[in-house]
mmCIF file of the N, C-alpha and C atoms, coordinates in Angstrom:
data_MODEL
# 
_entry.id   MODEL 
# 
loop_
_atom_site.group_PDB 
_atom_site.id 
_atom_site.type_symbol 
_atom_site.label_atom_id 
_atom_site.label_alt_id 
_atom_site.label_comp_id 
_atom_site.label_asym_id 
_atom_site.label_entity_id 
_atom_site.label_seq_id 
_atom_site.pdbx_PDB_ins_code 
_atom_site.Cartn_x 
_atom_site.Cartn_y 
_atom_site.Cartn_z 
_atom_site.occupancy 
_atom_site.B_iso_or_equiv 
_atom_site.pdbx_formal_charge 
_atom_site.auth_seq_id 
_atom_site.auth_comp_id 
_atom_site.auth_asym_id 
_atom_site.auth_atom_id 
_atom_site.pdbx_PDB_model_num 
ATOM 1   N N  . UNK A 1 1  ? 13.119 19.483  1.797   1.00 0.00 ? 1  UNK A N  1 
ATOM 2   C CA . UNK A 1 1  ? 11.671 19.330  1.849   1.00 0.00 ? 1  UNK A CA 1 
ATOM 3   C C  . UNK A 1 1  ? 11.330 18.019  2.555   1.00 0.00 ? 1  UNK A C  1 
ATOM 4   N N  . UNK A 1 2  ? 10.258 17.982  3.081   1.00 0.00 ? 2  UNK A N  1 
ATOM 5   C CA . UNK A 1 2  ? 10.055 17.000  4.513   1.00 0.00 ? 2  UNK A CA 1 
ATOM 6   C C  . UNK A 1 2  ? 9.071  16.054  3.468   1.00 0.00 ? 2  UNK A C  1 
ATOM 7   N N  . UNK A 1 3  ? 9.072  14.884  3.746   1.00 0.00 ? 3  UNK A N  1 
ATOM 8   C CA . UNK A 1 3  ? 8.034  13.638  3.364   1.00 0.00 ? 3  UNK A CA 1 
ATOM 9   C C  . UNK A 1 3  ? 7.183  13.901  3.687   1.00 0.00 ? 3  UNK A C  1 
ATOM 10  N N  . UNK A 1 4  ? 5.632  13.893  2.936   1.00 0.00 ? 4  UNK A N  1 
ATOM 11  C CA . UNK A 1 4  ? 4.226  14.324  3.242   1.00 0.00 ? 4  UNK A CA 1 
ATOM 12  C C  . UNK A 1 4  ? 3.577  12.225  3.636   1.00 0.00 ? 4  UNK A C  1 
ATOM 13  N N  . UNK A 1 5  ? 4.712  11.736  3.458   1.00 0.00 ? 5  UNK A N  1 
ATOM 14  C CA . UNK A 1 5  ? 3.734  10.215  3.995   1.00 0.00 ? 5  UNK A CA 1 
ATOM 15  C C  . UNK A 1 5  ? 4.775  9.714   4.991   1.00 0.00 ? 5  UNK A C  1 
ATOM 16  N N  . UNK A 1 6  ? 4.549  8.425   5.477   1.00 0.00 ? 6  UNK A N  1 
ATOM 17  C CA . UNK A 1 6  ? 4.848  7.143   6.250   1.00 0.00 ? 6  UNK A CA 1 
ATOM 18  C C  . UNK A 1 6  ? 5.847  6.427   5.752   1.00 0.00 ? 6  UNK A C  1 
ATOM 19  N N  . UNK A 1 7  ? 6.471  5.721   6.035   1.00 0.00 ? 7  UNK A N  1 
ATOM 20  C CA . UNK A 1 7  ? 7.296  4.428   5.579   1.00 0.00 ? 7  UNK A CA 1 
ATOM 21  C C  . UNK A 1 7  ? 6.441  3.192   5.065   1.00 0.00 ? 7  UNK A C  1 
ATOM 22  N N  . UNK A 1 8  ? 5.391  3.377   5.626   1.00 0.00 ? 8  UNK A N  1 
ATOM 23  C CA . UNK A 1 8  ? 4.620  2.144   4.973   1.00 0.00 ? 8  UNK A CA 1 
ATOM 24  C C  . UNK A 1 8  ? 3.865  2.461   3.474   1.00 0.00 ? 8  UNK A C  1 
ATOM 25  N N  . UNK A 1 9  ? 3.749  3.710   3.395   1.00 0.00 ? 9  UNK A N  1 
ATOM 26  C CA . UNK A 1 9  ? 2.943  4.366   2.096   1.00 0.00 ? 9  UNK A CA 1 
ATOM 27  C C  . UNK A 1 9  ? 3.938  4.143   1.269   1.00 0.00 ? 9  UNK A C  1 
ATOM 28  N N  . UNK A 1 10 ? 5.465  4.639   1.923   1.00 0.00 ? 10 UNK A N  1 
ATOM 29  C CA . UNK A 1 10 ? 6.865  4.390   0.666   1.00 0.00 ? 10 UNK A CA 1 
ATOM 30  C C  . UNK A 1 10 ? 6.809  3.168   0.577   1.00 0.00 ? 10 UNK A C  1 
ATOM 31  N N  . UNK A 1 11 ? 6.901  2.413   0.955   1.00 0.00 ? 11 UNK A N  1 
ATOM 32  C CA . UNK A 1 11 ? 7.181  0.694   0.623   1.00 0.00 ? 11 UNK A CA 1 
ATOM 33  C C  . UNK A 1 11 ? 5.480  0.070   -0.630  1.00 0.00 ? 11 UNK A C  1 
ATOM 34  N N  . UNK A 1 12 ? 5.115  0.457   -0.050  1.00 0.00 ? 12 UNK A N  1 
ATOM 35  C CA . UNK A 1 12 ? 3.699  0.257   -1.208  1.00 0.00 ? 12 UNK A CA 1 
ATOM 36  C C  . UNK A 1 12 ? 4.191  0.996   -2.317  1.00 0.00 ? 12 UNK A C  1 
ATOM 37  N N  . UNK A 1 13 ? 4.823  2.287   -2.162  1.00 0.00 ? 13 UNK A N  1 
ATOM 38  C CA . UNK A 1 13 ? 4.525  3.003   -3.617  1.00 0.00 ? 13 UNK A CA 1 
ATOM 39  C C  . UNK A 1 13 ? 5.880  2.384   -4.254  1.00 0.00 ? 13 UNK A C  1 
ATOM 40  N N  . UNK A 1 14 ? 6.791  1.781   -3.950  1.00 0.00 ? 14 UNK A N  1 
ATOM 41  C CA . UNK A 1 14 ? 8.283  1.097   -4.669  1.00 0.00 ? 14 UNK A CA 1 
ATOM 42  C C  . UNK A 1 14 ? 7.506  -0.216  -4.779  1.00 0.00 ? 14 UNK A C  1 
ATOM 43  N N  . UNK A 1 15 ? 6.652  -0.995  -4.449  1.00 0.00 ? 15 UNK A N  1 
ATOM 44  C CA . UNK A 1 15 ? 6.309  -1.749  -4.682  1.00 0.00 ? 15 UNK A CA 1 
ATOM 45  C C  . UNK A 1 15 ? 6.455  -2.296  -6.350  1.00 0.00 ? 15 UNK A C  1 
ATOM 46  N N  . UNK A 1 16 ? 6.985  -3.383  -7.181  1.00 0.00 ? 16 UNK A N  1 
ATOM 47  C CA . UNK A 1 16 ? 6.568  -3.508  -8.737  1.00 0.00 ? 16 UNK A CA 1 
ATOM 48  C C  . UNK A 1 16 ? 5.131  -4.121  -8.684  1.00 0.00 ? 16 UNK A C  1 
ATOM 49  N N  . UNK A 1 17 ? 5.016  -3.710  -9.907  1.00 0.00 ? 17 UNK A N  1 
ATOM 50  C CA . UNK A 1 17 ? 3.765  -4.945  -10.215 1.00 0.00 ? 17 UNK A CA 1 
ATOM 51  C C  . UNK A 1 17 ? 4.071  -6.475  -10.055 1.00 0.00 ? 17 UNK A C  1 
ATOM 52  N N  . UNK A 1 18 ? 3.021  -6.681  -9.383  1.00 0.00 ? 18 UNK A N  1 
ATOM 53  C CA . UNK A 1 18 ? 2.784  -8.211  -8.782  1.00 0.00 ? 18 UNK A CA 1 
ATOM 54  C C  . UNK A 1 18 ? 3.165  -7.976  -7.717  1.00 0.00 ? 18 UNK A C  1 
ATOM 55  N N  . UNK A 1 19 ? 3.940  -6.818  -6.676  1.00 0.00 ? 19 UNK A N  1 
ATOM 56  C CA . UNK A 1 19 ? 4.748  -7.527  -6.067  1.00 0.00 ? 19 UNK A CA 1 
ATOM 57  C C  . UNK A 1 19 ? 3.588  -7.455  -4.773  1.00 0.00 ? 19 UNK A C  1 
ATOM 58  N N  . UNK A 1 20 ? 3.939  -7.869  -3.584  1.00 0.00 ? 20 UNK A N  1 
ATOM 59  C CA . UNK A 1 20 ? 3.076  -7.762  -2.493  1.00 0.00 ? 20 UNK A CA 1 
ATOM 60  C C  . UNK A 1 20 ? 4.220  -7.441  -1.170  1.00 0.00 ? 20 UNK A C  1 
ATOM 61  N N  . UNK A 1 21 ? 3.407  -6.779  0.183   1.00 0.00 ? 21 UNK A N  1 
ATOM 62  C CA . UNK A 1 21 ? 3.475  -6.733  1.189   1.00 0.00 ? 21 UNK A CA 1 
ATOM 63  C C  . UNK A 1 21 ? 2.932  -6.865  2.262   1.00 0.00 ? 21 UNK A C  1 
ATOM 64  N N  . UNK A 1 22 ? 2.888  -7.372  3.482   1.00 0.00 ? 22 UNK A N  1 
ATOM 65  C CA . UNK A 1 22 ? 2.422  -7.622  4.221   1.00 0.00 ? 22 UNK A CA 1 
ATOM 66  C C  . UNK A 1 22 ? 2.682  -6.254  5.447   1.00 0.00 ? 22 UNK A C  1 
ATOM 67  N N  . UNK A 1 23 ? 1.247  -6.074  5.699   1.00 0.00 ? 23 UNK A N  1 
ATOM 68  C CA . UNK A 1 23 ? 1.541  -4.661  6.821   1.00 0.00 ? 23 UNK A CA 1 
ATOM 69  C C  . UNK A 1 23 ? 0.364  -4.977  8.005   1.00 0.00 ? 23 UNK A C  1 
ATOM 70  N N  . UNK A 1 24 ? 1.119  -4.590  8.807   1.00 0.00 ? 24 UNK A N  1 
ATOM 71  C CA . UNK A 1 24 ? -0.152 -5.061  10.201  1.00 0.00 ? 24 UNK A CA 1 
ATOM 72  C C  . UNK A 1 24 ? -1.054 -3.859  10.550  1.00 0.00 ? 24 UNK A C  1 
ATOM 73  N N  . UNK A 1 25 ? -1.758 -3.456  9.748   1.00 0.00 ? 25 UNK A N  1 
ATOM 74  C CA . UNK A 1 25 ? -2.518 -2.155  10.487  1.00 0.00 ? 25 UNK A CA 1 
ATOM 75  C C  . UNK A 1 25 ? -4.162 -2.397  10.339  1.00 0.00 ? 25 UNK A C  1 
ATOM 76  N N  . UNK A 1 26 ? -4.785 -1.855  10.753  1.00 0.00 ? 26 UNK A N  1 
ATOM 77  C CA . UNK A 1 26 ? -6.288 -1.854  10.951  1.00 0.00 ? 26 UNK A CA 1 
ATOM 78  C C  . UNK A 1 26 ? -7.030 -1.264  10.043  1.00 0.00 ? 26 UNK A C  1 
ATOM 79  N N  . UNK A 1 27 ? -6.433 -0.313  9.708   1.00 0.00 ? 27 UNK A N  1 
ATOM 80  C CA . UNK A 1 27 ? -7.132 0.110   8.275   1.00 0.00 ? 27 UNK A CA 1 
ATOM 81  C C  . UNK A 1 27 ? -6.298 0.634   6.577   1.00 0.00 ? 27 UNK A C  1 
ATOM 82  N N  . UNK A 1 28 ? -6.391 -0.720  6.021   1.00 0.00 ? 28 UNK A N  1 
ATOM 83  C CA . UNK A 1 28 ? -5.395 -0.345  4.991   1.00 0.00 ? 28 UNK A CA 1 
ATOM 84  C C  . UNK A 1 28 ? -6.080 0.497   3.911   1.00 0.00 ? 28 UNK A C  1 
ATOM 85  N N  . UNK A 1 29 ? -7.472 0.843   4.103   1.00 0.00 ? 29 UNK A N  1 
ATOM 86  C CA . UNK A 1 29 ? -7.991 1.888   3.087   1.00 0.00 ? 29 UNK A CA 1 
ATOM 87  C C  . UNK A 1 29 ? -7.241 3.072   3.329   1.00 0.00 ? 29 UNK A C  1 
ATOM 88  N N  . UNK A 1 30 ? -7.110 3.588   4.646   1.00 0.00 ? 30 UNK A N  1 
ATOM 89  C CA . UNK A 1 30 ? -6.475 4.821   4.616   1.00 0.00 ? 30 UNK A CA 1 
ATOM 90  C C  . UNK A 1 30 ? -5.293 5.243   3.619   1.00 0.00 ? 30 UNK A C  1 
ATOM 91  N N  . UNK A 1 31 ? -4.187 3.436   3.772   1.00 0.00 ? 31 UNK A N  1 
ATOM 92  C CA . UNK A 1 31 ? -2.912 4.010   2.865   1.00 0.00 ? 31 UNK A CA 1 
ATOM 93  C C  . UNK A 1 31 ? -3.303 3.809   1.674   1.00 0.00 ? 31 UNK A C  1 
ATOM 94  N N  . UNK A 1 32 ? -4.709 2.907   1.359   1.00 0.00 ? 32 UNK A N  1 
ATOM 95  C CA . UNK A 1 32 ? -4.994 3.144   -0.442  1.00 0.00 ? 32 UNK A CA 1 
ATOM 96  C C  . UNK A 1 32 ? -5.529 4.286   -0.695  1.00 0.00 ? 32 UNK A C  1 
ATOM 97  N N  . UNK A 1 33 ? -5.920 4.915   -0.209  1.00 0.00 ? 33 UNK A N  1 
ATOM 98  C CA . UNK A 1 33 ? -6.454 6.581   -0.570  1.00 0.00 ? 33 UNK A CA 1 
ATOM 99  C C  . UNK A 1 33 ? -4.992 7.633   -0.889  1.00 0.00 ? 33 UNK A C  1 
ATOM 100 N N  . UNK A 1 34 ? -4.407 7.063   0.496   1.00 0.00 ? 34 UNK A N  1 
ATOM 101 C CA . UNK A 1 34 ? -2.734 8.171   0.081   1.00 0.00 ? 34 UNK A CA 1 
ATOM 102 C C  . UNK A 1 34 ? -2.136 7.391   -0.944  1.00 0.00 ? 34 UNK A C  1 
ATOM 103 N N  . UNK A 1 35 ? -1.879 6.047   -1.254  1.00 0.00 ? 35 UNK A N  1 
ATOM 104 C CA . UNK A 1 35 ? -1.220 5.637   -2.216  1.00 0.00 ? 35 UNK A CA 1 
ATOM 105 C C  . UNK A 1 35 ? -1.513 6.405   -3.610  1.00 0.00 ? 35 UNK A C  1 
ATOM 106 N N  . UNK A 1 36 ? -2.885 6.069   -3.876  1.00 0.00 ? 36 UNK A N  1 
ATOM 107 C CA . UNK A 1 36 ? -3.966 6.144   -5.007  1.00 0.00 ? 36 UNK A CA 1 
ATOM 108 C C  . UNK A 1 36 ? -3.357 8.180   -5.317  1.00 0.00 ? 36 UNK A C  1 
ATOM 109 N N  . UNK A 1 37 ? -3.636 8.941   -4.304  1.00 0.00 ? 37 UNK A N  1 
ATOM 110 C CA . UNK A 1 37 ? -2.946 10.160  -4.216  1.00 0.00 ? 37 UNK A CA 1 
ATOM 111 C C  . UNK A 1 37 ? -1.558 10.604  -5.231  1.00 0.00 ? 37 UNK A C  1 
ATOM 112 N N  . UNK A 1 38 ? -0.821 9.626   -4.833  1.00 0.00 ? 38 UNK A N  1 
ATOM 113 C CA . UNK A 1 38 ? 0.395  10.070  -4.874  1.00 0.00 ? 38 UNK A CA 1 
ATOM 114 C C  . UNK A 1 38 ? 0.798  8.681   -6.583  1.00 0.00 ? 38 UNK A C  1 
ATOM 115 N N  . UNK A 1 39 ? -0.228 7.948   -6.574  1.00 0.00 ? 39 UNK A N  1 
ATOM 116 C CA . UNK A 1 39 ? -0.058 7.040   -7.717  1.00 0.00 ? 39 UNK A CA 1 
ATOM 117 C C  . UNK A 1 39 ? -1.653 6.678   -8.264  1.00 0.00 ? 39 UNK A C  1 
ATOM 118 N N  . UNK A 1 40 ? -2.011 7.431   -9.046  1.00 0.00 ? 40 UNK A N  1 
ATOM 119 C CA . UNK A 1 40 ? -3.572 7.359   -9.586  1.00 0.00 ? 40 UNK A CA 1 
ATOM 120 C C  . UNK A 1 40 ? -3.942 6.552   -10.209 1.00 0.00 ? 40 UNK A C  1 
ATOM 121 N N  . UNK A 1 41 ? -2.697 5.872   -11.012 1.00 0.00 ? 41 UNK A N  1 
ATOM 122 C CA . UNK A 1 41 ? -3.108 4.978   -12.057 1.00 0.00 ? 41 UNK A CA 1 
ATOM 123 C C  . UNK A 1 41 ? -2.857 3.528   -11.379 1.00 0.00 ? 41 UNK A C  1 
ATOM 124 N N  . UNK A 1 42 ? -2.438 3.533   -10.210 1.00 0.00 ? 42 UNK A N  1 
ATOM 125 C CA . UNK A 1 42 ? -1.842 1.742   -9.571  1.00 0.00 ? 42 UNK A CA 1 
ATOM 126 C C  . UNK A 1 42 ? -3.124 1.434   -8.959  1.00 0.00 ? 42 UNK A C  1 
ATOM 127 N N  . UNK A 1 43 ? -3.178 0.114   -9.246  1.00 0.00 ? 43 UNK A N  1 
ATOM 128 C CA . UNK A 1 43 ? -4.443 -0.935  -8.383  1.00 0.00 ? 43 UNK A CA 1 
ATOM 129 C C  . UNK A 1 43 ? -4.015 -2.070  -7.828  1.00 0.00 ? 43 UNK A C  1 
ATOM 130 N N  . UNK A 1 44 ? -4.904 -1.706  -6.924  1.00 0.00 ? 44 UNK A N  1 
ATOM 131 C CA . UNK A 1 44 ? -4.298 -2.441  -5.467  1.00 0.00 ? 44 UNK A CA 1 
ATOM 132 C C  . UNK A 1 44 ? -5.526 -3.484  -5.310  1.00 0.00 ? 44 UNK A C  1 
ATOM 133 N N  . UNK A 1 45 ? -4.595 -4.975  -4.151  1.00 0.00 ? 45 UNK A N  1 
ATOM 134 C CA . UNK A 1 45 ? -5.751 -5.751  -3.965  1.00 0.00 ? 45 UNK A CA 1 
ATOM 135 C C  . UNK A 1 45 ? -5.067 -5.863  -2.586  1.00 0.00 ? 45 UNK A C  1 
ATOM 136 N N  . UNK A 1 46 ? -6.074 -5.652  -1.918  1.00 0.00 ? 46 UNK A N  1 
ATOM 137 C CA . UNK A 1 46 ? -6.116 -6.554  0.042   1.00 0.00 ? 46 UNK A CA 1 
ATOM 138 C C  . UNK A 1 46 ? -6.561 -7.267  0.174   1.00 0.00 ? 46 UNK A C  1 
ATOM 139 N N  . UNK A 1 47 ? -6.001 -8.430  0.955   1.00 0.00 ? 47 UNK A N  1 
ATOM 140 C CA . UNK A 1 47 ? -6.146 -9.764  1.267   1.00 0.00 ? 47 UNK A CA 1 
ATOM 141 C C  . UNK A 1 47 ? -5.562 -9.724  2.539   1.00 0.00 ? 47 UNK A C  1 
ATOM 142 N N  . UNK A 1 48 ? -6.834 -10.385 3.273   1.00 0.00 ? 48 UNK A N  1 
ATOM 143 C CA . UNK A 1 48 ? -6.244 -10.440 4.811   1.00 0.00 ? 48 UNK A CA 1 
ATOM 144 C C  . UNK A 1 48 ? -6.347 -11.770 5.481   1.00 0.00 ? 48 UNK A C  1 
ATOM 145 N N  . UNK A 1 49 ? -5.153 -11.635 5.981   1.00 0.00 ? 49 UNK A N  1 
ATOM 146 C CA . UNK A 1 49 ? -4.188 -12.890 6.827   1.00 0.00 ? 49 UNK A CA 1 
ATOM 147 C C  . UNK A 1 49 ? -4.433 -12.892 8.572   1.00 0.00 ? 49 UNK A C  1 
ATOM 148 N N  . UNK A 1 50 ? -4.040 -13.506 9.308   1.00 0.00 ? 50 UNK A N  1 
ATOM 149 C CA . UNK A 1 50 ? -3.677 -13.845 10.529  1.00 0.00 ? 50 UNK A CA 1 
ATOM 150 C C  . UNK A 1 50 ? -3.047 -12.704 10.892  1.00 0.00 ? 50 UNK A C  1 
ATOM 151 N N  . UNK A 1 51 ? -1.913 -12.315 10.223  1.00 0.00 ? 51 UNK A N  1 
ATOM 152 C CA . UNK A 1 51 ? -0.565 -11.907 10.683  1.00 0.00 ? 51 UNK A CA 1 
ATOM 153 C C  . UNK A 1 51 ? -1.225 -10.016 10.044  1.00 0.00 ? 51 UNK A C  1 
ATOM 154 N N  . UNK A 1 52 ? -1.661 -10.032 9.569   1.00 0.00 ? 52 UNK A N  1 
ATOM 155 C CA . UNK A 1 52 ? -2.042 -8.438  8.878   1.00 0.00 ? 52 UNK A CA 1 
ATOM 156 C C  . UNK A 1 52 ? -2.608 -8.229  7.575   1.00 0.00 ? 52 UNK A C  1 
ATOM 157 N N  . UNK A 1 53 ? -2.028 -7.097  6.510   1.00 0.00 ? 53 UNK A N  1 
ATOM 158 C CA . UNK A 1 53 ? -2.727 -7.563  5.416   1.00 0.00 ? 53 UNK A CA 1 
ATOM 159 C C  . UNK A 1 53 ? -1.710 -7.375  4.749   1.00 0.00 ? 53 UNK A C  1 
ATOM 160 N N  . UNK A 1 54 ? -2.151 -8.377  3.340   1.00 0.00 ? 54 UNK A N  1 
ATOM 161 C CA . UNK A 1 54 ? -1.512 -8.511  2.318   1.00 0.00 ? 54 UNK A CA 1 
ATOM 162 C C  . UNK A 1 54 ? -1.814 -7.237  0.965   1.00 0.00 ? 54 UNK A C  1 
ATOM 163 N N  . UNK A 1 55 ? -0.917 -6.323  0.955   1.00 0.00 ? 55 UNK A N  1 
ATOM 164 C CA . UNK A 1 55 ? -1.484 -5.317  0.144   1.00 0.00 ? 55 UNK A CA 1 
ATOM 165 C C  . UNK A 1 55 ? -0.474 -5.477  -1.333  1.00 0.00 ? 55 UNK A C  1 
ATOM 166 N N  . UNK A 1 56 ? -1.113 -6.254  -2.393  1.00 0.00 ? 56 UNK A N  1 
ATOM 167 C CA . UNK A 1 56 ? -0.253 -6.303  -3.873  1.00 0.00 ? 56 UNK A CA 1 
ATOM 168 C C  . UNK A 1 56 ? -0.518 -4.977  -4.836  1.00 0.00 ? 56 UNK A C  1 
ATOM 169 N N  . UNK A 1 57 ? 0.347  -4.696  -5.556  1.00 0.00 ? 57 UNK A N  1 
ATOM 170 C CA . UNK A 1 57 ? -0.056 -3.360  -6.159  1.00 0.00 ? 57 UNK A CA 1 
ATOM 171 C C  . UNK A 1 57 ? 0.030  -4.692  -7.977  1.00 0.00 ? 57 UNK A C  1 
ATOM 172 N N  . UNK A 1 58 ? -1.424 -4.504  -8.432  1.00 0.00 ? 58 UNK A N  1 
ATOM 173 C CA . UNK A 1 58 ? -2.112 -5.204  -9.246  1.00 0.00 ? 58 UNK A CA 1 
ATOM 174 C C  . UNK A 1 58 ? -1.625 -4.532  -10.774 1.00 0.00 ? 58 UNK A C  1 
ATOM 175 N N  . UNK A 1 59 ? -1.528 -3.245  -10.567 1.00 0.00 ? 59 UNK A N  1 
ATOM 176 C CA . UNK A 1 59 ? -1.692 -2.530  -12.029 1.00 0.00 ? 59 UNK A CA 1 
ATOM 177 C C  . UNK A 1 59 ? -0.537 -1.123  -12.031 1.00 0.00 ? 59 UNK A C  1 
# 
């Protein structure tokens, strides 16, 4: 069976609590909608940098 996401959606969703990543894309709502999808109960905070955004999974 084939992966329905990205490599960047997997790295958010292994993410622990507290932990953070930094991803360079233009719109990180998109991967909080698929995250949120595939993990209903995790909360997320974006914080944006120079370099991209900082996406921590909060909860």
């Amino acid at each position: 069976m084939s992966k329905t996401y990205g490599d960047i959606t997997e790295r958010l969703l292994k993410l622990p609590v507290g932990g953070s990543c930094v991803v360079n894309v233009r719109r990180p709502d998109r991967y909080l909608k698929t995250v949120r999808k595939y993990a209903p109960a995790t909360e997320w905070r974006v914080e944006h940098l120079d370099e991209g955004k900082v996406m921590t999974r909060v909860r």
